[in-house]
C-alpha positions as CSV (number, residue, x, y, z in Angstrom):
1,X,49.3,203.1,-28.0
2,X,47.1,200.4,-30.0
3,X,46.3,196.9,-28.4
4,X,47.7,195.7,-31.7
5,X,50.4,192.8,-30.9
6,X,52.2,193.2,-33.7
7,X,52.8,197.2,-33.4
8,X,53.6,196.4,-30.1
9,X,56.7,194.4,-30.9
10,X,57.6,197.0,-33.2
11,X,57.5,199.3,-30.8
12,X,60.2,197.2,-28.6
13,X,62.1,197.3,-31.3
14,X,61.6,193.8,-33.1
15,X,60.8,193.8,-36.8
16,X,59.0,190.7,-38.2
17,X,58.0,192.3,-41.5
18,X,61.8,193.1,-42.1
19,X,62.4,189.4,-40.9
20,X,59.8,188.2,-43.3
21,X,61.7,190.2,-46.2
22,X,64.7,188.9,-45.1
23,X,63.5,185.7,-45.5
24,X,62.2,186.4,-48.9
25,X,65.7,187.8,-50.0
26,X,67.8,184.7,-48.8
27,X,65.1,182.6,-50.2
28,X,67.0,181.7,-53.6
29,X,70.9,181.8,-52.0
30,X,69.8,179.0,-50.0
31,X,67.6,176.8,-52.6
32,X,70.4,176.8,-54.8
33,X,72.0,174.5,-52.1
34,X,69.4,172.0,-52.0
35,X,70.3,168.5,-53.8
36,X,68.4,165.6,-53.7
37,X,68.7,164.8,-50.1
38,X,66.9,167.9,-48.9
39,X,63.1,166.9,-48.1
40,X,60.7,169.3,-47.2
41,X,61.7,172.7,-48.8
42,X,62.7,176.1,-47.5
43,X,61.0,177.7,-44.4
44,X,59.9,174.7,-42.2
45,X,60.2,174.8,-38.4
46,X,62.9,172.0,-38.8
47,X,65.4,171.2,-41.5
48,X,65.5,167.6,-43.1
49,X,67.4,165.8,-44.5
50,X,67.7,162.2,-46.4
51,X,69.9,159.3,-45.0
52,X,68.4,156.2,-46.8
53,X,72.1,156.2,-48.4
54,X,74.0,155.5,-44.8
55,X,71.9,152.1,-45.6
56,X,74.6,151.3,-47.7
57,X,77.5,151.4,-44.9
58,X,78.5,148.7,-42.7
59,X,79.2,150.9,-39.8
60,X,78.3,154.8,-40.3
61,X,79.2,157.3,-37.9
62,X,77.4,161.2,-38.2
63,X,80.1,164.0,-37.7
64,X,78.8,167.9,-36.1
65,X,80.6,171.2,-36.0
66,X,79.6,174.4,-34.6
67,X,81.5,177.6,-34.8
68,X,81.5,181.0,-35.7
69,X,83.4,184.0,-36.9
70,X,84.4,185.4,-33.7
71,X,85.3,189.3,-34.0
72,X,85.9,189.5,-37.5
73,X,82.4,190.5,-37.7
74,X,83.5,194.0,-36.5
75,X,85.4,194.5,-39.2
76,X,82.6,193.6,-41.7
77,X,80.5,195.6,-39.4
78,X,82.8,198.3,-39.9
79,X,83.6,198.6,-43.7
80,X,79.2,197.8,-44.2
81,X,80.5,194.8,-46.6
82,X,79.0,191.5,-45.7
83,X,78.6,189.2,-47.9
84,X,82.3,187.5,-47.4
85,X,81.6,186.6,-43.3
86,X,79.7,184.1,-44.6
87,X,82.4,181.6,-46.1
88,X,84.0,182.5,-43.2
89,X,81.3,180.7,-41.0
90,X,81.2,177.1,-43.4
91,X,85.1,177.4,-43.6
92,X,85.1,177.3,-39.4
93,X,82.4,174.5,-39.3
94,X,82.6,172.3,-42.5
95,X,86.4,172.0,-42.7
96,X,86.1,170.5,-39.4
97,X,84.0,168.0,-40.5
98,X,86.3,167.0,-42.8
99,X,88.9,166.3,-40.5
100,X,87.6,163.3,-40.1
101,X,87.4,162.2,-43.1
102,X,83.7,163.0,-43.3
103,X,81.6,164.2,-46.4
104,X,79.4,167.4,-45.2
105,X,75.6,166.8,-45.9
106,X,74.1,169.6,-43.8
107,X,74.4,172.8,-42.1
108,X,72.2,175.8,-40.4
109,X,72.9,179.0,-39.5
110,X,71.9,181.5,-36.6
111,X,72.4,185.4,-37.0
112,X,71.8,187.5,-33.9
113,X,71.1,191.1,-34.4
114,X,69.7,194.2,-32.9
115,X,68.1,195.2,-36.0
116,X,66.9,193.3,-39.1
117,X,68.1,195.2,-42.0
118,X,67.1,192.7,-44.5
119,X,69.9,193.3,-47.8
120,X,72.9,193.0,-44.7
121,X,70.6,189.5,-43.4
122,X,70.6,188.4,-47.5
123,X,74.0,189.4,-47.7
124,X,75.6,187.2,-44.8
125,X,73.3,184.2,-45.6
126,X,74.4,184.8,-49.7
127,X,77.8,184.2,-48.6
128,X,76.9,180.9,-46.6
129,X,74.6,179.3,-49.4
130,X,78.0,180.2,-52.1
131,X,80.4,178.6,-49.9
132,X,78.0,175.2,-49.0
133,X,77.6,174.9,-52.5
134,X,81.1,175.6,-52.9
135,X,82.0,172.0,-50.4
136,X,78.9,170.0,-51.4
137,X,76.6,171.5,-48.2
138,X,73.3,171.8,-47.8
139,X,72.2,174.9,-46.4
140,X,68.8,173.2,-44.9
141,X,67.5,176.1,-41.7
142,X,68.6,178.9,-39.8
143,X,67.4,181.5,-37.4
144,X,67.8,185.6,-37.5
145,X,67.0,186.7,-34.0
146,X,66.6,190.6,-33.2
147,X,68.1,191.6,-29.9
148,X,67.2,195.5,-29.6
149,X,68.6,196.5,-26.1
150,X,71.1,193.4,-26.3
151,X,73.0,194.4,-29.3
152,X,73.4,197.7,-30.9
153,X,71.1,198.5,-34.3
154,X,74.1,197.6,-36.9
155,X,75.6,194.7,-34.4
156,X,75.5,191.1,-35.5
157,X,77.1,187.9,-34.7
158,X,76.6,184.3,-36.9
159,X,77.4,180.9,-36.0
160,X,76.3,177.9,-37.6
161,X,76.7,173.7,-37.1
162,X,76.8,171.3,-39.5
163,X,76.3,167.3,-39.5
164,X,78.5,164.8,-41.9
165,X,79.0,161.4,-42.3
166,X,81.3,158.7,-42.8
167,X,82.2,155.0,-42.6
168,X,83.9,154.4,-40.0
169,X,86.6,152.5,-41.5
170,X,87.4,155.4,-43.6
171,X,87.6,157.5,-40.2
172,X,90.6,159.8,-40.7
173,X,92.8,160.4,-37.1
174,X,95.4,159.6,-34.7
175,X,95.6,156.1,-35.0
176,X,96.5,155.7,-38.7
177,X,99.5,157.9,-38.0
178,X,102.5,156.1,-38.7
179,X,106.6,156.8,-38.1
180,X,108.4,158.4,-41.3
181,X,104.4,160.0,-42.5
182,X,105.1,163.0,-43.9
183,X,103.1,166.1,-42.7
184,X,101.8,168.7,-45.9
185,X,100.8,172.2,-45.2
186,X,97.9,173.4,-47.4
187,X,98.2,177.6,-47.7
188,X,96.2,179.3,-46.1
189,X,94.2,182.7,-47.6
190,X,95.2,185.0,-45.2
191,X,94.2,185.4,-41.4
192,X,90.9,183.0,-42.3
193,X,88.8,183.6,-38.5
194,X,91.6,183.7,-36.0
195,X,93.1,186.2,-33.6
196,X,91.0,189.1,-34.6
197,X,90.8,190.1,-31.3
198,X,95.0,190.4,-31.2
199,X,94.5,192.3,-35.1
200,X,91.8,194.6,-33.6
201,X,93.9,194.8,-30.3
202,X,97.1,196.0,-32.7
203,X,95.2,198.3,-35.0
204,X,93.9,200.3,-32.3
205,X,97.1,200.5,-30.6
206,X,98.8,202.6,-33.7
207,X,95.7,204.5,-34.7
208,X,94.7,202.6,-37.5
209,X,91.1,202.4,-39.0
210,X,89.6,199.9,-41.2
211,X,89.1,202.4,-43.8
212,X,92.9,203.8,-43.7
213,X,95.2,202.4,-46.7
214,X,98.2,200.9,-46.1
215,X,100.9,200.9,-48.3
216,X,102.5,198.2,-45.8
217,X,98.9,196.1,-46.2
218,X,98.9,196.6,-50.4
219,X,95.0,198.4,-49.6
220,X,92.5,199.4,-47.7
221,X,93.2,197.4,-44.4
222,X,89.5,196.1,-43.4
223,X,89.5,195.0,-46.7
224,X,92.9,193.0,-46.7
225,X,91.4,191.8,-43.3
226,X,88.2,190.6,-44.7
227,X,89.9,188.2,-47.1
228,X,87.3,184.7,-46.6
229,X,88.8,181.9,-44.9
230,X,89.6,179.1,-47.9
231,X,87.5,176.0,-48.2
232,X,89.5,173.0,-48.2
233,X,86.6,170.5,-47.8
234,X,86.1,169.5,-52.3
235,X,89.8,169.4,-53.0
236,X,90.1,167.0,-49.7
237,X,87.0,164.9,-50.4
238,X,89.0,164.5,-54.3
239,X,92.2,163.1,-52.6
240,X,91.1,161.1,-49.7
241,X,89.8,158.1,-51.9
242,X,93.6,158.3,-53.1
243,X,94.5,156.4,-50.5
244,X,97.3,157.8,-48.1
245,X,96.0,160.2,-45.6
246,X,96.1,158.8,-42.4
247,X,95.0,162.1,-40.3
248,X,93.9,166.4,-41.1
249,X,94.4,169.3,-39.3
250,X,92.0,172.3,-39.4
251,X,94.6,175.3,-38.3
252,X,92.0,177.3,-35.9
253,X,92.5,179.0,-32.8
254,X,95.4,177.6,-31.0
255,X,98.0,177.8,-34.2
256,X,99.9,175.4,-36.4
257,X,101.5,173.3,-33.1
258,X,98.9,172.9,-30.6
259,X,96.0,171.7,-33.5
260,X,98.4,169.7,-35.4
261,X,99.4,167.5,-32.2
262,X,95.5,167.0,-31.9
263,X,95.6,164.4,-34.5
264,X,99.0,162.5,-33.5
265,X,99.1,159.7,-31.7
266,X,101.0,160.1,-28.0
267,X,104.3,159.4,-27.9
268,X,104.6,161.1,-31.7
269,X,106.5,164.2,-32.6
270,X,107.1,166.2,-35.4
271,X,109.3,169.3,-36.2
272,X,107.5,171.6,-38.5
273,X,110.6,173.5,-41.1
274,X,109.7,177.4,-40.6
275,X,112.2,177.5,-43.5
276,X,109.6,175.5,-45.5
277,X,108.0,178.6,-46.4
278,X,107.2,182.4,-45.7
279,X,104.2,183.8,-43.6
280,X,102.2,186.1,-46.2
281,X,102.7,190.0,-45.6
282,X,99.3,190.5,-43.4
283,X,100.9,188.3,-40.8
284,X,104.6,190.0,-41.5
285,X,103.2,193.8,-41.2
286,X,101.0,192.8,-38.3
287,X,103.7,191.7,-36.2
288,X,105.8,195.1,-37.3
289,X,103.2,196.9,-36.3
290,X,102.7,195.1,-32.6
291,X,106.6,195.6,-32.4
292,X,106.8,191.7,-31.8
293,X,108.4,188.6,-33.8
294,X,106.4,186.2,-36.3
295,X,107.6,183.4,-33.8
296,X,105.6,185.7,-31.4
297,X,101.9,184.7,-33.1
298,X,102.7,181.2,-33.5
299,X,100.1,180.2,-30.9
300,X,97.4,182.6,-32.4
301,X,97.2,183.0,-35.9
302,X,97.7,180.7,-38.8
303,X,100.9,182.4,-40.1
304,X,100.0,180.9,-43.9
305,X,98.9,177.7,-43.0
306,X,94.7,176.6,-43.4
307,X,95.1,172.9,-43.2
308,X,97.4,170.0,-42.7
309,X,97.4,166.7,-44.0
310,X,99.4,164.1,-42.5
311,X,100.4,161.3,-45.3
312,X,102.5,158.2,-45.8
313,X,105.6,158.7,-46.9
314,X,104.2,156.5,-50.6
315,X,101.8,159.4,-51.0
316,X,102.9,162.7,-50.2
317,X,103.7,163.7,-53.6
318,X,101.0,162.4,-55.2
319,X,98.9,164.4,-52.2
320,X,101.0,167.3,-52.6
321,X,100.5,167.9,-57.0
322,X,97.0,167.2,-56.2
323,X,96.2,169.7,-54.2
324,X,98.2,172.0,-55.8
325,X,96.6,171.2,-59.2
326,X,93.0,171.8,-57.4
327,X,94.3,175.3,-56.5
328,X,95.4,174.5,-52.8
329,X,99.5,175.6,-52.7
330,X,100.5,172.4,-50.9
331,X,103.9,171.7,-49.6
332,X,106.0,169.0,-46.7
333,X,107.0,170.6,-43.6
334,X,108.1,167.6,-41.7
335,X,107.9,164.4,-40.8
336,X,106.6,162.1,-37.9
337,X,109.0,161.0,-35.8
338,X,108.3,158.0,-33.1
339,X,111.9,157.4,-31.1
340,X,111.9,158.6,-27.8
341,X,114.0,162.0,-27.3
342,X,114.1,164.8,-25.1
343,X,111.0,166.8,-26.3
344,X,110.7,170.0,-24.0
345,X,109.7,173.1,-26.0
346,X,107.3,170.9,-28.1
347,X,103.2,171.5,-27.4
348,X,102.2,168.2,-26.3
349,X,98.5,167.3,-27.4
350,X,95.8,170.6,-27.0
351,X,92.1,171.3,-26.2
352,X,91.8,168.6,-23.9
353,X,93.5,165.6,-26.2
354,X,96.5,163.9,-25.0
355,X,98.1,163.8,-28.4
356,X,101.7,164.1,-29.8
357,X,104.0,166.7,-29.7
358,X,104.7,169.7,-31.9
359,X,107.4,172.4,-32.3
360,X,108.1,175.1,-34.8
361,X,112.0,174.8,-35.6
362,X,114.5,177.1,-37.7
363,X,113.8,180.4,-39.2
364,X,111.1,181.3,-41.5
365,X,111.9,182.2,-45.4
366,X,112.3,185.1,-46.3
């Protein structure tokens, strides 16, 4: 045993030349983020970032997300393919951000590991620099952390936050909502970051492995399952000047009722048309394969739906081509309803907010 720090560490188990290289890999992904408003360059102890433009705003108001993948990372773990969980991560934390009606300037990441292997850290961070280019984001720090002991050699986890800004009469929410607004589902890409525990939970229940094909699936099913989460942020940031949206709703954990009465006002309800449209086959064969009912998952995945918009009744269709146009399938699945009636069976506000109320009525399409 040498008195030699560095070997030392190594011999624990943590890595730093492999971090360096890591580093040194990610190095381009993440420049290739950086606009203007990035001072300071790559590799600082702190990321920064230039506001001299929220001089021009009578009253701006920062916006911050933080998220992660949540167990989808086991299946990337699983198939060795990694350089997808990465949109996952800015889809979880920027298209919260834009809920508000926020423009993204910045994000960071943080990957945990019990081993740096640095072509899986390039891979993961690859993936975030694509997708905050992909919504305007600049990718300004992060942090890769080996935990040996803690995690197992191939186990990782990412999260990341990210900081926006808007004015704050432009702020997007719950009290623009009006009676007769119409409420727009935006189609979702598949399972996007949500419920992977219940998929994982299923799978293992009948057997099946990442790397089986499915006929029932159309492939290989951890590739079917590794589909990224769409990015809604740039088509949203093109309509909102439109005029017309008065609130958004980021379809996360919880499902499309308990996040869409997040963002209507209390007393509010709406009756979202399963006929309206029909849950992709991942969500369909899932459920066949838990022996349960679509109707079953409402509460846990987004059964097709990414994001809602909800828009005066003027707007909607001008909301509705645009989006479609700009490669978001867009369609109305209700309306906004403010007379009083009998609403038991609805979700009535979630995560804390005392919102408006929300049920799934009818039967899907076929």
């Amino acid at each position: 045993m040498t008195d030699d720090a560095s070997t030392s560490y190594r011999d624990a188990g943590v890595d730093t030349e492999a971090g360096d290289l890591a580093v040194e890999l990610m190095k381009s992904a993440v420049a290739a983020t950086h606009g203007p408003g990035v001072f300071g360059g790559f590799g600082g102890f702190a990321g920064l970032f230039d506001v001299s433009f929220l001089k021009s705003f009578e009253r701006p108001l920062l916006a911050t997300s933080t998220d992660g993948v949540g167990t989808k990372v086991a299946i990337a773990q699983a198939l060795d393919k990694h350089d997808t969980i990465g949109q996952d991560l800015v889809g979880m934390v920027v298209d919260d951000i834009i809920v508000v009606g926020a423009q993204p300037l910045f994000m960071t990441d943080y990957i945990a590991c019990g081993r740096v292997v640095p072509a899986r850290i390039a891979d993961i961070v690859a993936g975030i620099a694509r997708a905050c280019s992909a919504t305007g984001t600049a990718l300004v720090g992060g942090e890769t952390a080996e935990h040996p002991g803690l995690l197992g050699p191939d186990d990782y986890d990412v999260a990341g936050a990210a900081v926006g800004a808007v004015e704050a009469d432009d702020l997007l929410g719950a009290h623009l909502v009006q009676d007769g607004d119409v409420v727009i589902a935006m189609e979702s890409s598949g399972l996007h970051s949500n419920g992977f525990s219940l998929v994982r939970h299923i799978l293992a229940s009948r057997n099946i492995g990442y790397l089986d094909r499915s006929d029932d699936l159309g492939g290989i099913v951890g590739e079917v399952l590794l589909v990224p989460t769409r990015l809604y942020t740039s088509p949203l940031l093109r309509v909102l000047p439109t005029g017309g949206v008065h609130a958004l709703s980021h379809v996360t954990g919880g499902g499309i009722a308990a996040n869409l009465a997040r963002v209507l006002p209390v007393g509010s309800w709406v009756e979202v048309e399963r006929s309206t449209w029909s849950p992709p086959p991942v969500f369909r064969v899932l459920s066949e394969f838990a022996g349960s009912t679509l109707e079953s998952a409402e509460g846990t995945w987004n059964l097709g739906i990414g994001m809602i918009a909800v828009v005066s009744a003027e707007a909607a269709d001008g909301v509705i081509a645009q989006l479609s146009a700009d490669g978001i399938p867009s369609w109305e699945i209700g309306r906004v309803g403010m007379a009083a009636r009998d609403l038991s069976g609805f979700t009535q506000g979630a995560k804390g907010v005392d919102g408006g109320a929300v049920r799934l009525a009818g039967a899907y399409a076929s």
